[in-house]
Backbone bond lengths (Angstrom), bond angles and torsions (degrees), N, CA, C in turn:
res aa  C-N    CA-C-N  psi(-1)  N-CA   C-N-CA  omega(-1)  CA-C   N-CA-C  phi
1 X - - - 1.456 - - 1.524 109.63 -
2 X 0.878 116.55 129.76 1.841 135.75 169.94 1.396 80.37 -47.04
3 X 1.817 88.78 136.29 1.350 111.15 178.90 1.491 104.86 -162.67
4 X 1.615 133.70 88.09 1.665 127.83 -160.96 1.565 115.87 -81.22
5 X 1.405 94.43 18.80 1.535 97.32 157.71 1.308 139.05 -90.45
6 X 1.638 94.01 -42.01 1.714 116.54 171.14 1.641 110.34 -73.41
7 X 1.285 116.39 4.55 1.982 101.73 -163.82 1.553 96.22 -58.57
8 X 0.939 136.13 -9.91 1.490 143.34 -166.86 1.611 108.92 -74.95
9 X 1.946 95.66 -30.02 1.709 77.12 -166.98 1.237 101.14 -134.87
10 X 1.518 117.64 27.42 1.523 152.18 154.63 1.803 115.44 -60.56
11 X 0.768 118.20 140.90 1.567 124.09 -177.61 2.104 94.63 -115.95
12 X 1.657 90.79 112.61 1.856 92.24 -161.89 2.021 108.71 -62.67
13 X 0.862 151.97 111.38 1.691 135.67 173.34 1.300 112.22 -46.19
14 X 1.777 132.43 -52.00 1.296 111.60 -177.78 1.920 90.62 -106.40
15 X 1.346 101.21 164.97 1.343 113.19 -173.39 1.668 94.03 -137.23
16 X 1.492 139.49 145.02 1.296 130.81 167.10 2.045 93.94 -139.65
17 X 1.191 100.11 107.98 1.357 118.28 177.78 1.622 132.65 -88.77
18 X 1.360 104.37 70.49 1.834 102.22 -176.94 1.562 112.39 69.04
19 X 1.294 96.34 41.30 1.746 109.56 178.18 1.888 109.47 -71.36
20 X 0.972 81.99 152.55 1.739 100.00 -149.97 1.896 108.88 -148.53
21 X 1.297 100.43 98.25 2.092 91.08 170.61 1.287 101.49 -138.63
22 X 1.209 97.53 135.82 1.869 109.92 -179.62 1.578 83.46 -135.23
23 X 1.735 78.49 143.05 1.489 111.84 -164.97 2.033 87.53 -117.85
24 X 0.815 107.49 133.63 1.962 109.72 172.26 1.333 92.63 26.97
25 X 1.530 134.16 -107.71 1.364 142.33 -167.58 1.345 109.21 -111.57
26 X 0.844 86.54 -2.93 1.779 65.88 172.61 1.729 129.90 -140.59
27 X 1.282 102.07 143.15 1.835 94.95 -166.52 1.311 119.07 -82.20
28 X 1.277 118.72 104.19 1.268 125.97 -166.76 2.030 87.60 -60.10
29 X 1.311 124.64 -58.48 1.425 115.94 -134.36 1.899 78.29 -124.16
30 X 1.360 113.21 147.64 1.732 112.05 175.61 1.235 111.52 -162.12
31 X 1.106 98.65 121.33 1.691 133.05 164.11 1.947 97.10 60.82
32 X 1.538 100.56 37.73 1.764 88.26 -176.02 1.604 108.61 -94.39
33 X 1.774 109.08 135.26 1.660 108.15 153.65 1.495 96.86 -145.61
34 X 1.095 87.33 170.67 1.961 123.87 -172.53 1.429 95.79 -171.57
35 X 1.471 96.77 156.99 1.350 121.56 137.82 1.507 139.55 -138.75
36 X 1.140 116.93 173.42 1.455 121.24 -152.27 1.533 78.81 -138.22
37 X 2.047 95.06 153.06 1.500 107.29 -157.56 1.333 97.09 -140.43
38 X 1.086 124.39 167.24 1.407 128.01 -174.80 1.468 118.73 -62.09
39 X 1.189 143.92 139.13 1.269 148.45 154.19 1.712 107.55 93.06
40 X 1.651 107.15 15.68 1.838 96.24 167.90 1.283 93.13 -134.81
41 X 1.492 88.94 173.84 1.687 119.55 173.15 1.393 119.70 -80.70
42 X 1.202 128.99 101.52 1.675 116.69 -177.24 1.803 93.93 -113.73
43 X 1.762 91.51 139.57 1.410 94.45 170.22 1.438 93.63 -120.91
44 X 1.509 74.27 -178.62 1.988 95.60 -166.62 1.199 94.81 -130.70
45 X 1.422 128.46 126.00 1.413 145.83 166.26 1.246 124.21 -123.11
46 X 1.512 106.21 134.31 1.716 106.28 166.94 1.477 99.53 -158.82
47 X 1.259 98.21 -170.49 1.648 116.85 -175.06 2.105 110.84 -104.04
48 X 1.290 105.68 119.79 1.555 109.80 163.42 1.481 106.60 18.23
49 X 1.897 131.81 94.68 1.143 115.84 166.20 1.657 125.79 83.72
50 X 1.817 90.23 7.24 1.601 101.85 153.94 1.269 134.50 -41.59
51 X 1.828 93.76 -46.87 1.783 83.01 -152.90 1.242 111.66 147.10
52 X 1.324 114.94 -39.71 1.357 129.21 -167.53 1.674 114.24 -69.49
53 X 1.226 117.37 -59.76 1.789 92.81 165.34 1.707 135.87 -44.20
54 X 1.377 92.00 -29.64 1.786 116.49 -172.61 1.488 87.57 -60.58
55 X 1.555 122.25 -71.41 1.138 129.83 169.94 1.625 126.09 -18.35
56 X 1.211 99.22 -72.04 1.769 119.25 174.89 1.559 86.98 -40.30
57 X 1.665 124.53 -100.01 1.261 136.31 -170.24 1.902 99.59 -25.98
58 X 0.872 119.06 -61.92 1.537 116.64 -172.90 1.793 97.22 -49.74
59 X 1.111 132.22 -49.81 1.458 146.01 -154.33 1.914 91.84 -66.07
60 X 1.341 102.67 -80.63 1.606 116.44 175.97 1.933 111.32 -61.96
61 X 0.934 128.08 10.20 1.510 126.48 171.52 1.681 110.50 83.45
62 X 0.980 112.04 -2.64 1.758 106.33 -171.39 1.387 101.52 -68.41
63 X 1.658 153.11 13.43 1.097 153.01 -120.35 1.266 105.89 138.55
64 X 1.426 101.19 104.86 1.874 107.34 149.30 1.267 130.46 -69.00
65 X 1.325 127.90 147.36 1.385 131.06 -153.94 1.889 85.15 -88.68
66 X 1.231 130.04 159.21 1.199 146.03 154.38 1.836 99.46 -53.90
67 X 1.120 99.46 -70.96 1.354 111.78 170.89 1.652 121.62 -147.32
68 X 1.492 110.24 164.91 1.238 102.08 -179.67 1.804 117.21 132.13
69 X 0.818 125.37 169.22 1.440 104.92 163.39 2.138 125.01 -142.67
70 X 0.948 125.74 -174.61 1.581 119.60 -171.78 1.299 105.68 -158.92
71 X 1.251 119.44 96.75 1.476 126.85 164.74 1.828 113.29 -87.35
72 X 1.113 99.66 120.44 1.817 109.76 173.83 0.956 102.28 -105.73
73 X 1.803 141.27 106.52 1.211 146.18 162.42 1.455 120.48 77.53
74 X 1.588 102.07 14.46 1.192 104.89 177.65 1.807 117.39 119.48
75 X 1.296 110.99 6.76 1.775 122.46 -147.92 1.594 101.57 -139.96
76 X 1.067 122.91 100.65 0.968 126.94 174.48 1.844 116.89 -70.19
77 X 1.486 88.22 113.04 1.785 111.86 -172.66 1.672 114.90 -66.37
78 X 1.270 106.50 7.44 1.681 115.52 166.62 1.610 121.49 -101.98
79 X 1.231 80.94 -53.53 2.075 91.28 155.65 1.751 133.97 -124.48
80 X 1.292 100.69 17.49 1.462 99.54 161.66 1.755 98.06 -150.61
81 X 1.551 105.69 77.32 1.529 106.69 -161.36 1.203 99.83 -109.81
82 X 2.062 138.09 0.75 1.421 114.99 152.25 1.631 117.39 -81.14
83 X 1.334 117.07 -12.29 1.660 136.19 -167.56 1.673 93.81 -75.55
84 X 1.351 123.30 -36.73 1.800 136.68 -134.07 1.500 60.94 -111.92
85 X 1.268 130.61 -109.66 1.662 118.40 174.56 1.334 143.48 19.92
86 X 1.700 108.47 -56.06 1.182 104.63 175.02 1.408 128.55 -78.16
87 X 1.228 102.64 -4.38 1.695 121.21 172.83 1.589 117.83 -86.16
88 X 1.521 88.63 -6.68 1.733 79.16 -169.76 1.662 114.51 -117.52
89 X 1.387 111.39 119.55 1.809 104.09 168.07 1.695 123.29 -74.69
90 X 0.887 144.69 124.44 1.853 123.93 178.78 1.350 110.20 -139.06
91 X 1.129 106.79 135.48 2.094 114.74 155.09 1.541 101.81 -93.08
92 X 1.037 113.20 140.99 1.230 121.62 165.70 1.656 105.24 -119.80
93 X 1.207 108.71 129.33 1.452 102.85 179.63 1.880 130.84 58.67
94 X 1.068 120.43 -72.94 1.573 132.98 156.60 1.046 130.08 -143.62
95 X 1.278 134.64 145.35 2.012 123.55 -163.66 1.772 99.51 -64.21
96 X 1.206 98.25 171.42 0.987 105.38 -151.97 1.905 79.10 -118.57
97 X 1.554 123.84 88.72 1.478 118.79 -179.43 1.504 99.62 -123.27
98 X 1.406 104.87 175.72 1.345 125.21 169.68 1.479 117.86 -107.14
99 X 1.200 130.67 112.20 1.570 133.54 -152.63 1.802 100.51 -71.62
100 X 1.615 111.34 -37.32 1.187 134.89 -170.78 1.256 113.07 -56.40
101 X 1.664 104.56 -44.31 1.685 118.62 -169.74 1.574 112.65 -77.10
102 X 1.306 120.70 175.98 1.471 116.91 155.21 0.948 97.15 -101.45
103 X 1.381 103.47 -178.21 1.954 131.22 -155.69 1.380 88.74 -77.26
104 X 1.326 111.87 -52.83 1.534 98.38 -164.72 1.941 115.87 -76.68
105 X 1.476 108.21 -9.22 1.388 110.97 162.54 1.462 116.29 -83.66
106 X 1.031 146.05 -17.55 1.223 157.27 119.99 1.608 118.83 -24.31
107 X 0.836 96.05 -69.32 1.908 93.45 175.48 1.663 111.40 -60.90
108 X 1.616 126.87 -52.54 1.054 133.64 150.80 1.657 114.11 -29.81
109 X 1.206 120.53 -65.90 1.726 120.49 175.91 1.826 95.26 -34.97
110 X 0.723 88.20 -61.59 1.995 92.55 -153.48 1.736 118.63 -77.82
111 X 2.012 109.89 -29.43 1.071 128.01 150.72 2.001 103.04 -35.64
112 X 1.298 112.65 -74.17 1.175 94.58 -177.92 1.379 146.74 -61.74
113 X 1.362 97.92 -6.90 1.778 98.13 -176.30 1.416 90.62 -96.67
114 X 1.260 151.97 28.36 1.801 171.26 -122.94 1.707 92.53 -165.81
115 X 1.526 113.60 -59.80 1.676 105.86 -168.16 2.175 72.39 103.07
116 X 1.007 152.75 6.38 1.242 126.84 -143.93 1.773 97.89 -113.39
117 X 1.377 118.37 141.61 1.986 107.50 -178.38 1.470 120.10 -112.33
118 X 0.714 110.37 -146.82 1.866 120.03 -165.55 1.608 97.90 -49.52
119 X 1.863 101.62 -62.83 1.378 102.08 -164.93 1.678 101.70 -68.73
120 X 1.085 126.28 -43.28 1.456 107.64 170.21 1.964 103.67 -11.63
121 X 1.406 95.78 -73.99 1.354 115.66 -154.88 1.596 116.05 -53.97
122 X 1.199 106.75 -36.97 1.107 119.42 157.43 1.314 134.14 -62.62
123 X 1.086 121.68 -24.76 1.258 137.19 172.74 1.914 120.16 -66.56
124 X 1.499 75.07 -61.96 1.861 95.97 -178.75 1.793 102.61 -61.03
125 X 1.173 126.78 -33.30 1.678 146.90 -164.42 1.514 80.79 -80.60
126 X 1.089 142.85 -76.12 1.636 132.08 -149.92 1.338 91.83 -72.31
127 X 1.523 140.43 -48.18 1.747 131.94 -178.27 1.204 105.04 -51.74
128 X 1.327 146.49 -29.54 1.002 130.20 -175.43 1.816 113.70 -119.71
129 X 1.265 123.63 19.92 0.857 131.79 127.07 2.139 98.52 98.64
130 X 1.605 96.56 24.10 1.368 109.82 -179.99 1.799 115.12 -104.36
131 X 1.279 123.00 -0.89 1.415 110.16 -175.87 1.374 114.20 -34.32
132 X 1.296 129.98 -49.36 1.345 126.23 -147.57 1.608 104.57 -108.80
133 X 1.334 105.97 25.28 1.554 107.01 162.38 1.591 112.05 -144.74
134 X 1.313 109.41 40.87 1.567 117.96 -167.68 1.923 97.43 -77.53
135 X 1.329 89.15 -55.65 1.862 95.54 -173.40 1.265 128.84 -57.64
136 X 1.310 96.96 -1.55 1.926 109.76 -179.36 1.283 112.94 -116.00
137 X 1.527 104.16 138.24 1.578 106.74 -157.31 1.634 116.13 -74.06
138 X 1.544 89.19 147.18 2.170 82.10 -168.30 1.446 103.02 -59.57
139 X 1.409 131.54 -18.31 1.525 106.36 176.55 1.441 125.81 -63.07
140 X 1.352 97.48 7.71 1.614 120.51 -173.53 1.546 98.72 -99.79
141 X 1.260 129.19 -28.63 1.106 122.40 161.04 1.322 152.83 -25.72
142 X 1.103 131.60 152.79 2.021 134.52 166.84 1.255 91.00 -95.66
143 X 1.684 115.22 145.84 1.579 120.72 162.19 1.684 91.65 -34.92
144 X 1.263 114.98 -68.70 1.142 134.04 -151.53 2.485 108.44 -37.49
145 X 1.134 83.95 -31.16 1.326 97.28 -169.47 1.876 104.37 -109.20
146 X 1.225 111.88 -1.65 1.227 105.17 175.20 1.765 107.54 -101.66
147 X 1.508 121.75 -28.22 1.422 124.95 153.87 0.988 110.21 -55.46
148 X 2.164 134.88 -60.03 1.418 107.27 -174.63 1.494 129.05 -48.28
149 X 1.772 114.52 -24.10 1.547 135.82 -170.92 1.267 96.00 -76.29
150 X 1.478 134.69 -54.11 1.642 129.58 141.59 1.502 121.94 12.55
151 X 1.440 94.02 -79.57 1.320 116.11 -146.53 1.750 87.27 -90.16
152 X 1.224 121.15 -53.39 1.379 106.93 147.53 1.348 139.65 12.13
153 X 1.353 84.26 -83.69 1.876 111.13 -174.98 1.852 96.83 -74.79
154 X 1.306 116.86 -33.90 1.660 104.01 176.79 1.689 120.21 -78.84
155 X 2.060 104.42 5.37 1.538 82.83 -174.42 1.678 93.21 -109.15
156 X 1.440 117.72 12.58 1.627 106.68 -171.03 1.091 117.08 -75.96
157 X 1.597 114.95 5.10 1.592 99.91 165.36 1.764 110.56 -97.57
158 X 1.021 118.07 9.92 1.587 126.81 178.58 1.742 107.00 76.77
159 X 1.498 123.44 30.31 1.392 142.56 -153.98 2.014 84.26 -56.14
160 X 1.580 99.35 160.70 1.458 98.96 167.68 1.806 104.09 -116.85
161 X 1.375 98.90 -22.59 1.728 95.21 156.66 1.607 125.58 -107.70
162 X 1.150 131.66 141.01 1.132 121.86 -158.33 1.920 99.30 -136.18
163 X 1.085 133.04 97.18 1.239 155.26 -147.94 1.512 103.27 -100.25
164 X 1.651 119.23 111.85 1.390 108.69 -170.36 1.626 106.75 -129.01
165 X 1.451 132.46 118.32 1.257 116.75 155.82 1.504 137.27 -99.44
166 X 1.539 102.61 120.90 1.671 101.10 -169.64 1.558 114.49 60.30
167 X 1.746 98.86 59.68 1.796 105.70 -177.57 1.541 105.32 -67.16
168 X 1.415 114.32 -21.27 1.804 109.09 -167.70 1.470 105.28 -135.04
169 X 1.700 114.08 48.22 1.641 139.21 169.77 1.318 80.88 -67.87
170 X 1.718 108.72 125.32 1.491 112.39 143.93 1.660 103.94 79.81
171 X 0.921 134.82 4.38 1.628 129.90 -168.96 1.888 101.72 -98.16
172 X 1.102 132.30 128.85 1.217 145.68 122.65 1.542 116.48 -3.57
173 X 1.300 130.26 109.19 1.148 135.81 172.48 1.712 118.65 -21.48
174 X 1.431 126.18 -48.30 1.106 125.88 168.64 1.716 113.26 -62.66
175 X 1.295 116.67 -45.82 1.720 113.10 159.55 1.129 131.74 -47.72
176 X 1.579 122.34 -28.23 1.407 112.29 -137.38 2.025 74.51 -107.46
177 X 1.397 112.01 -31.12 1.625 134.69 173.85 1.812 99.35 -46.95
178 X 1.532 118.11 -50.01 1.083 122.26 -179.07 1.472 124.47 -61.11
179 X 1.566 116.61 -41.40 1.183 126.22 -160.16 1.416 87.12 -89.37
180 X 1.871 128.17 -55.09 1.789 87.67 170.62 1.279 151.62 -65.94
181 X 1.418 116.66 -22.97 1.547 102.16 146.17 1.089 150.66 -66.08
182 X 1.422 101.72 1.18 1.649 101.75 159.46 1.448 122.22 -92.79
183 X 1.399 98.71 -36.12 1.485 91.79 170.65 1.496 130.77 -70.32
184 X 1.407 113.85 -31.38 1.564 112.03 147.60 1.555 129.31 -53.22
185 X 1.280 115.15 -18.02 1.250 130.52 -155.75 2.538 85.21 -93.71
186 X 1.333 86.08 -45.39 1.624 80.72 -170.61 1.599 85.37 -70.21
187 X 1.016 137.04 -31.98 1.895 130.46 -160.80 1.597 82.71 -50.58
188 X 1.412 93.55 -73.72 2.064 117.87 -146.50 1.906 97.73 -52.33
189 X 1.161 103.29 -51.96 1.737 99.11 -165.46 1.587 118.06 -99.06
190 X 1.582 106.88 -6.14 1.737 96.80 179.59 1.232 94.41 -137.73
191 X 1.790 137.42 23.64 1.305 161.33 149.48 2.043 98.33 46.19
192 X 1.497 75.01 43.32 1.591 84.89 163.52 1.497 120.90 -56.14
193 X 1.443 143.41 148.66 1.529 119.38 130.54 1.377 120.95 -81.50
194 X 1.406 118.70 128.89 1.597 129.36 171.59 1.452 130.32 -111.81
195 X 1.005 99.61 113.75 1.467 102.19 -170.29 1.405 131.50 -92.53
196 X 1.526 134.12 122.98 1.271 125.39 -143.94 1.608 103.21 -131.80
197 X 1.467 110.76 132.94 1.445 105.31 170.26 1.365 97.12 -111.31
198 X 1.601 131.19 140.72 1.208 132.38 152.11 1.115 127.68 -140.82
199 X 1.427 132.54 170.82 1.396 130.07 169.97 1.728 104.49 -102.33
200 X 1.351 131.61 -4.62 1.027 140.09 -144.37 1.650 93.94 -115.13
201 X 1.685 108.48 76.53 1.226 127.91 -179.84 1.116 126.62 -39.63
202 X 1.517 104.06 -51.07 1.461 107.07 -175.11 1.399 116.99 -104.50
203 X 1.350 128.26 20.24 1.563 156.20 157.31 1.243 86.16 -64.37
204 X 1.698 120.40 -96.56 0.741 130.45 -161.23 0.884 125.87 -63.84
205 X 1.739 136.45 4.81 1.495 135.34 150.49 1.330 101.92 -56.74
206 X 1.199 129.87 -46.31 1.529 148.62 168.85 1.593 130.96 -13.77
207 X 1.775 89.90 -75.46 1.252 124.89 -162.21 2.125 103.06 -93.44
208 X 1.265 93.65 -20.12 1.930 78.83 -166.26 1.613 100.70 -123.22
209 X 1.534 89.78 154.63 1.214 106.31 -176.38 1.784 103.87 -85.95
210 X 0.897 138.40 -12.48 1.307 150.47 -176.37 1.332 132.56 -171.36
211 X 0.845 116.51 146.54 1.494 124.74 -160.90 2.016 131.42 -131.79
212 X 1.011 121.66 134.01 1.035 109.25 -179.97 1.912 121.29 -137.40
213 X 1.084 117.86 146.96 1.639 114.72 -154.63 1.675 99.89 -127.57
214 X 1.558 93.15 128.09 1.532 87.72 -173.07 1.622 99.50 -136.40
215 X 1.433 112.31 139.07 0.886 121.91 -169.83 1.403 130.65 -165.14
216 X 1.678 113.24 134.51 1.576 112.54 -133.68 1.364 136.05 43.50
217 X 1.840 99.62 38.78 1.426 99.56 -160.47 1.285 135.38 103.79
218 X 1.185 99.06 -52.49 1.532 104.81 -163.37 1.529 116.78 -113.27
219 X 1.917 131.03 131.92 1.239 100.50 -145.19 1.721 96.91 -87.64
220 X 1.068 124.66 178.07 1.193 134.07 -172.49 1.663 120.57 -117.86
221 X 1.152 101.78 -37.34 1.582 123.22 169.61 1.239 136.24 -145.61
222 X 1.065 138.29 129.76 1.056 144.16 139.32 1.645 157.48 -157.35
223 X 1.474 101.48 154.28 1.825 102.36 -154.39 1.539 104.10 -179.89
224 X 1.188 107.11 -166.88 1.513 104.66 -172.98 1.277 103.11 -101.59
225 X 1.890 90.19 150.44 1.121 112.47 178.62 1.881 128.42 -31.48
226 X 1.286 97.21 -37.88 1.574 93.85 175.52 1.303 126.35 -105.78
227 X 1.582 109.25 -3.74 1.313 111.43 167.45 1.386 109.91 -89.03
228 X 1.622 121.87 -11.84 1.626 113.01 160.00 1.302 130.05 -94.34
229 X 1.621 110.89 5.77 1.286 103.00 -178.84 1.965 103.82 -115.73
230 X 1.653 99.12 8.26 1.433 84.16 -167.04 2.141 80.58 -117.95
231 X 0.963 100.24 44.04 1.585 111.31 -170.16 1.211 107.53 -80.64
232 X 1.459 110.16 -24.23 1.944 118.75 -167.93 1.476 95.53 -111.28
233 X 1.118 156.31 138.59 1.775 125.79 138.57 2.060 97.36 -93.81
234 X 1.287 93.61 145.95 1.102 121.29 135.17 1.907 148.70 -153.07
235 X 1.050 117.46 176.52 1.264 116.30 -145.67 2.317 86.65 -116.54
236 X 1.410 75.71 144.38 1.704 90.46 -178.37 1.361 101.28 -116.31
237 X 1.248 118.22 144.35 2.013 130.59 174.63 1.480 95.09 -136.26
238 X 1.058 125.79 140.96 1.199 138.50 177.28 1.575 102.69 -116.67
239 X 1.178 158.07 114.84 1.263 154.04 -108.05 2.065 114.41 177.34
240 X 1.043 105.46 128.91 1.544 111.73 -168.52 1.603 99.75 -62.70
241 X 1.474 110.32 -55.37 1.632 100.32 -175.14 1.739 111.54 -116.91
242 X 0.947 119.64 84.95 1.118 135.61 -156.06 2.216 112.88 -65.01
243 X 0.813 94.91 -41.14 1.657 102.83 159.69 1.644 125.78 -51.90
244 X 1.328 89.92 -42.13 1.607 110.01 169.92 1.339 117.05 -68.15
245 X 1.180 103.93 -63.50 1.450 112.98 161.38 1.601 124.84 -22.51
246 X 1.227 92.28 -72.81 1.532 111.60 -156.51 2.408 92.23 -64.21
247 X 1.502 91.35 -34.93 1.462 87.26 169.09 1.900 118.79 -62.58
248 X 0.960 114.50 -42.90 1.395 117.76 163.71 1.504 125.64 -48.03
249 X 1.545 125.60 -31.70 0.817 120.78 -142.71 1.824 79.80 -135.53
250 X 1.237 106.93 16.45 1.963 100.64 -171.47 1.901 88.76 -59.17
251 X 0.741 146.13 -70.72 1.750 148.38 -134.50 1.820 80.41 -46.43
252 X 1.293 121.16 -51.82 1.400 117.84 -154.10 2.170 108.76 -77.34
253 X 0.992 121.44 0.03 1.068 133.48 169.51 1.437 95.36 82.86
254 X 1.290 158.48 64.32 1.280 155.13 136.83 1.311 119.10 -16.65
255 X 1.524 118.26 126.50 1.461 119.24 165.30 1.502 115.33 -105.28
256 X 1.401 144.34 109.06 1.061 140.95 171.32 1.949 113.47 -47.09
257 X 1.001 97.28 131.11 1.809 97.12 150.29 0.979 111.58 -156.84
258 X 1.353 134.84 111.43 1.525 133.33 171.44 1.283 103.19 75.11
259 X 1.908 127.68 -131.96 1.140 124.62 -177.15 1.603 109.43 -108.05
260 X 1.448 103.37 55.03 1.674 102.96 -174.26 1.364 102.61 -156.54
261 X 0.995 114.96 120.71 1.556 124.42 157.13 1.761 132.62 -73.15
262 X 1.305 116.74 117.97 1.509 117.67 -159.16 2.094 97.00 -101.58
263 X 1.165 108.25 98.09 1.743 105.36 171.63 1.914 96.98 -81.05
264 X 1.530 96.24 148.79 1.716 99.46 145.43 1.292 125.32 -65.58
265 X 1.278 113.14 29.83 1.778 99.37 -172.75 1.491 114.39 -98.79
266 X 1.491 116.20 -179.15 1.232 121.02 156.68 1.605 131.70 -70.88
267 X 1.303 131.11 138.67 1.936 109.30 175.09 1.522 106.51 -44.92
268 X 1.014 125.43 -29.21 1.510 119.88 -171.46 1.005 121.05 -49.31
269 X 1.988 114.95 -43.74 1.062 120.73 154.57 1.131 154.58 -69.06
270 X 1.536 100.64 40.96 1.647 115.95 -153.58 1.442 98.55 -104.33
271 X 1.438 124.81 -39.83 1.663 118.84 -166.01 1.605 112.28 -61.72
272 X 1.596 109.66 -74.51 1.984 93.36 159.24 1.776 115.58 -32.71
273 X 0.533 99.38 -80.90 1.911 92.94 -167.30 1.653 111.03 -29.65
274 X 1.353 98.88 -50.96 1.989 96.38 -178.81 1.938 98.25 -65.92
275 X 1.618 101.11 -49.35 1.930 91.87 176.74 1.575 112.32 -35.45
276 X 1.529 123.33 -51.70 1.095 113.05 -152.88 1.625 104.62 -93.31
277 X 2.006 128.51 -11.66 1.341 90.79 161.98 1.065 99.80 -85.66
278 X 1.580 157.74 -7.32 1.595 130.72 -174.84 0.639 89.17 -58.57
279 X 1.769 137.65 -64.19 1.715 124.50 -157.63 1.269 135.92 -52.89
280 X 1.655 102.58 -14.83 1.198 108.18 -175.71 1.793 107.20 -116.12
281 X 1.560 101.14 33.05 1.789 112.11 -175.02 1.048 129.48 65.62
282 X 1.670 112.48 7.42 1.156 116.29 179.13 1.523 148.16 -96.10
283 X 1.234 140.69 83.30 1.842 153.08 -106.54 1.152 78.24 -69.01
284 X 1.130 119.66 140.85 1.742 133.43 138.63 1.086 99.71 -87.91
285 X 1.768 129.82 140.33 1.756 123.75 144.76 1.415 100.87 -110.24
286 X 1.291 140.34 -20.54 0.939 125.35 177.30 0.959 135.20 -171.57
287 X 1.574 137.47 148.68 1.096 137.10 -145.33 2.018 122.34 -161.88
288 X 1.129 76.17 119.89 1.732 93.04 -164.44 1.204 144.83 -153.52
289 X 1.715 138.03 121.93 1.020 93.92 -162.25 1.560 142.13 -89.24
290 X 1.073 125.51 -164.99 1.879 133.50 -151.58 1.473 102.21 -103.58
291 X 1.254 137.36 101.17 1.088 134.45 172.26 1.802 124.04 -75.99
292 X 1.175 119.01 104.15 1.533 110.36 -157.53 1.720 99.28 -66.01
293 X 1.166 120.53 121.09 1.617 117.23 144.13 1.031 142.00 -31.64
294 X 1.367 131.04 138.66 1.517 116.88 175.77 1.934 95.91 -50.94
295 X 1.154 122.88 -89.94 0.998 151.68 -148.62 1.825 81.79 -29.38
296 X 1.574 130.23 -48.76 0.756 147.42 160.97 1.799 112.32 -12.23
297 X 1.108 79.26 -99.71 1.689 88.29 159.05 1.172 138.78 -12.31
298 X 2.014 104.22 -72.69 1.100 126.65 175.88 1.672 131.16 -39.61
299 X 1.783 84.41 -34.16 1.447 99.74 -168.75 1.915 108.56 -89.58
300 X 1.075 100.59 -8.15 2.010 117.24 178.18 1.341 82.09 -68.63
301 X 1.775 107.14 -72.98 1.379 117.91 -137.28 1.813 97.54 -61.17
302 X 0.728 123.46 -32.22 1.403 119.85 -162.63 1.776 123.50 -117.01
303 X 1.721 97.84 0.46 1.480 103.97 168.18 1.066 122.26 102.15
304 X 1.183 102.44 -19.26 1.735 112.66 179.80 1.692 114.09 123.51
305 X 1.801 126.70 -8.83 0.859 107.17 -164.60 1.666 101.26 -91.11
306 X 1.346 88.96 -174.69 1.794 102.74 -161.87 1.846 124.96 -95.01
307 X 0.789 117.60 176.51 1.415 106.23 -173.46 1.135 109.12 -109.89
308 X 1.797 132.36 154.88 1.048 111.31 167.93 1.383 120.13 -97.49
């Protein structure tokens, strides 16, 4: 079980070492590594044209790195890349199904080029929570149920990393609800590592145990989810005349929003500040502190641009 105390005395499954791809002139991907450890959720974030598919493809072999290197479980994916393979489940982009087939002819298709049989199939079908709709054809499907059949088809080799892009693209709030508890669900009880790209910020505040943000290439952060979002403190006042306010309180850098003023401070520093608008007639109702958002974050770390 993911535990961000022990990563120290953890042996990581995927490793990405000073990864590096230049395309003609220009470097799509630069100087990026991390690793990801058994039994959490790591996502991968960036902005429109980061990096991050280049990445994925570099990770699963579809793409040689310019430079750099990628150990999966110990196997280096440049020269021991069916061994680095057999450890790994992945979607890249959208599963790769047959609308025509049923689920369970589908799993069968791909079971065999695995060596993998029935109970394979059976197996992967109850984790994701499809037994009883195997015989009906996925064009019969919900997005929602054609990703779990996805993700399905990426665990029949019994992978210990499981590599996902855009697991909850397009899903309905009750879908997109589904796919993170399962994928936490493979972290916590079969101490998979899973790897997640999304644009779906506040999902993935959700769903991962850590996180990392890459952008123009190059990554910019990374760590856990709550040690990057509790990276800033500030303090919220919600305040009757808020202009006034924020004049009282200019030395401390005030951010207006609506009827609340956001300081960088600590709560500690809350009793002077409320003393000085009462003194100056000014209502406090409330006061508390500001928990930064991922999405929050995201948008510091990287300037404002957007995700795709």
């Amino acid at each position: 079980m993911y535990n961000p105390r022990s990563l120290s005395t953890l042996t990581p499954t995927l490793i990405a070492q000073h990864l590096t791809k230049v395309i003609g002139d220009r470097t799509i991907v630069d100087d990026v590594s991390f690793e990801v450890f058994a039994g959490e959720v790591f996502g991968f974030l960036g902005p429109n044209g980061a990096g991050k598919t280049t990445t994925i493809r570099m990770l699963v072999g579809l793409i040689r790195p310019t430079a750099g290197r990628i150990l999966i479980c110990g196997h280096d994916v440049q020269h021991q890349f069916e061994q680095a393979m057999r450890c790994v489940g992945c979607i890249v982009e959208t599963p790769d199904l047959y609308r025509f087939m049923t689920g369970r002819e589908n799993l069968a298709h791909f079971a065999r080029m695995l060596g993998a049989g029935d109970d394979d199939i059976a197996r992967v079908a109850s984790l994701v929570n499809l037994s009883g709709r195997l015989d009906q054809r996925v064009g019969t499907y919900s997005l929602g149920m054609r990703q779990r059949l996805g993700i399905a088809q990426a665990m029949l080799g019994e992978p210990r990393v499981l590599i996902l892009d855009e697991p909850a693209n397009g899903l309905d709030p009750a879908g997109i609800r589904e796919i993170r508890e399962l994928l936490r669900e493979l972290a916590r009880t079969r101490g998979m590592s899973v790897f997640v790209s999304s644009h779906l910020l506040a999902e993935i505040e959700l769903t991962c145990d850590r996180v990392a943000i890459i952008h123009r290439g190059r990554l910019l952060r990374t760590g856990t989810v709550r040690d990057l979002i509790s990276s800033r403190r500030s303090l919220e006042l919600r305040v009757g005349d808020v202009p006034r306010a924020a004049g009282i309180l200019a030395d401390h850098q005030p951010t207006i929003e609506g009827d609340c003023l956001l300081l960088p401070l600590d709560e500690s520093a809350a009793p002077p500040l409320i003393a000085a608008l009462t003194e100056a007639g000014i209502d406090v109702y409330r006061v508390a502190p500001h928990r930064q958002t991922l999405e929050e974050m995201f948008i510091e770390a990287t300037g404002g641009e957007t995700v795709d």
